[in-house]
N, C-alpha and C positions, 0 to 999 in steps of 0.2 A: 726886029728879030722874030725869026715863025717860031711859033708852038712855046711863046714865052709863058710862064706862070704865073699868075699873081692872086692876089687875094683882096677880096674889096667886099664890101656889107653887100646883101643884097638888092637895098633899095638903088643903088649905083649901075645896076645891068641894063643894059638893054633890050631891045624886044628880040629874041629870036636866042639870047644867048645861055648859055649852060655852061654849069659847075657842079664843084661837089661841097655840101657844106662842111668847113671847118670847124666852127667853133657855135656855139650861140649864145650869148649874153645878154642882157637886160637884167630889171630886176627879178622876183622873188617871180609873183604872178604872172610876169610877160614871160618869163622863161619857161616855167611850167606848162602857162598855155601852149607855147612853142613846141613844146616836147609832145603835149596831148595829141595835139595835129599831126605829127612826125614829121617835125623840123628836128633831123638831129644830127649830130656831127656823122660823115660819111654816106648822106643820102645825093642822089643825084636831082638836082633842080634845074627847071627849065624856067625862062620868064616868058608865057605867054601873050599879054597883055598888059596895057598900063594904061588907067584913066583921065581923060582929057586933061583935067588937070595934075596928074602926075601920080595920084591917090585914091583909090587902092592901087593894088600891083595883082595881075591872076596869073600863078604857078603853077606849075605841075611834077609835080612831086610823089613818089611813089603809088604812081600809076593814078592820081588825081588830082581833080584842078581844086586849088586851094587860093582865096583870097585874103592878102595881107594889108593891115595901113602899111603907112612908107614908115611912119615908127617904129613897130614892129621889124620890118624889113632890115631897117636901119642897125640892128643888133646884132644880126645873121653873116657869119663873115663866110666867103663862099672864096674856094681855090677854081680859078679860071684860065681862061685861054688873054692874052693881052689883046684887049682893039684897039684901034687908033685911039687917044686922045685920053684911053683912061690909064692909072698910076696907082701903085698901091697903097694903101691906106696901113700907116704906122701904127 
């Protein structure tokens, strides 16, 4: 189906792709930090980058590149476009 919607963490994107974030969860401190950076619900996210092995993740996020662990990442639930192969996360 084109132009399906779905919504998955963002450590799950892949390189090239964009959303808007949802929601952002973790605990107390990881959320907070999240927020300091402006990870917030309704920003537009881009995934630039991802480190050979998988970790960090470099975004671009209200007009700046921002480096995430996949931890971090992991918390960030983001409304996207469906690619092949990914499913949305309950």
């Amino acid at each position: 189906m084109a132009n399906e919607k779905i919504i998955i963490p963002l450590a799950e994107f892949e390189i090239g792709q964009t959303g808007i974030i949802k929601q952002v969860g973790g605990d107390g401190r990881i959320r907070r930090r999240l927020f300091d950076m402006g990870v917030t619900p309704g920003a537009n996210v881009y995934l630039r980058k991802r480190a050979p092995l998988g970790d960090p993740i470099e975004v671009t996020l209200r007009n700046y590149e921002l480096t995430l662990r996949k931890t971090e990442a992991a918390v960030v639930m983001v409304e996207t476009e469906k690619r092949e192969g990914q499913e949305a996360t309950k």
